[in-house]
N, C-alpha and C positions, 0 to 999 in steps of 0.2 A: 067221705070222698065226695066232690062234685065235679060234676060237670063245665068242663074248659069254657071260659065264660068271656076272659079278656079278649079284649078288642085286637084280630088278625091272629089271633093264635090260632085259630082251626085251620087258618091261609096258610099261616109258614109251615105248618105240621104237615099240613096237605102235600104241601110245592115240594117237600122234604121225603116223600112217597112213602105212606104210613103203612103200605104192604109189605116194609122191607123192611130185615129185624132192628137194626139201629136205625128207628126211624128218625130220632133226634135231631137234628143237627143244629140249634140257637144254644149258646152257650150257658144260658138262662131257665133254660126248661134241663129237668135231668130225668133219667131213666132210674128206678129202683138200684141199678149194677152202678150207676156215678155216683146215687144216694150212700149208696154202701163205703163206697172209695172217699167218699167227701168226710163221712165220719167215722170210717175205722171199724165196719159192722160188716159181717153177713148179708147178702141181701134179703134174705127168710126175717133176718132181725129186723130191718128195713120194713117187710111187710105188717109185721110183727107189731112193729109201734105205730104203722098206722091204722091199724085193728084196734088195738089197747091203750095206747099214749097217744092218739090224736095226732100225729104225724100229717100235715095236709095234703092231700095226694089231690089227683084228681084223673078222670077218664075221658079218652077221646073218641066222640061219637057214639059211645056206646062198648066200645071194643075193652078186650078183658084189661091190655098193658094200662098199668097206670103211670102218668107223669108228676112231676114234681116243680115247682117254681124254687130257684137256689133263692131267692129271696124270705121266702116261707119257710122253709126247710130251717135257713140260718136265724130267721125269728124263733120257730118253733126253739131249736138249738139252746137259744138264748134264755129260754123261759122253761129249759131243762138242764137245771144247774150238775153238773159230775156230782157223785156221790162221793161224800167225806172218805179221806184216806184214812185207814185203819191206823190209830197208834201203835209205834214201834214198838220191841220189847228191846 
């Protein structure tokens, strides 16, 4: 996990009032609950893989919620092939 680093993200997080529970609002950043929705998971799963599978997350200001870049999320995605289907009987 790191620390929100890109250029104006801590602005639009801010303007977006990060006291409030959907603090989100750029279509580009996701919450752990759109992480989940984007790929079909739990969000515990969501947390889950960025514990153990390196999922990149990252925190704002220090605060517990973590955010997601849908850019990152969908590379990570990419470099985490589906596991082979079982052959039929």
């Amino acid at each position: 996990m790191r620390m929100l680093t890109r250029p104006g993200l801590r602005r639009r997080l801010s303007e977006s009032c990060l006291c409030s529970r959907p603090f989100v609002t750029d279509p580009d950043i996701l919450t752990a609950g759109r992480v989940a929705e984007l790929l079909g998971m739990h969000p515990q799963a969501v947390r889950r893989a960025v514990r153990e599978q390196g999922l990149p997350s990252h925190r704002v200001d220090g605060r517990r919620a973590q955010v997601f870049y849908r850019d990152e999320v969908l590379a990570w995605l990419r470099g985490h092939p589906a596991a082979p289907e079982a052959p039929s009987m």
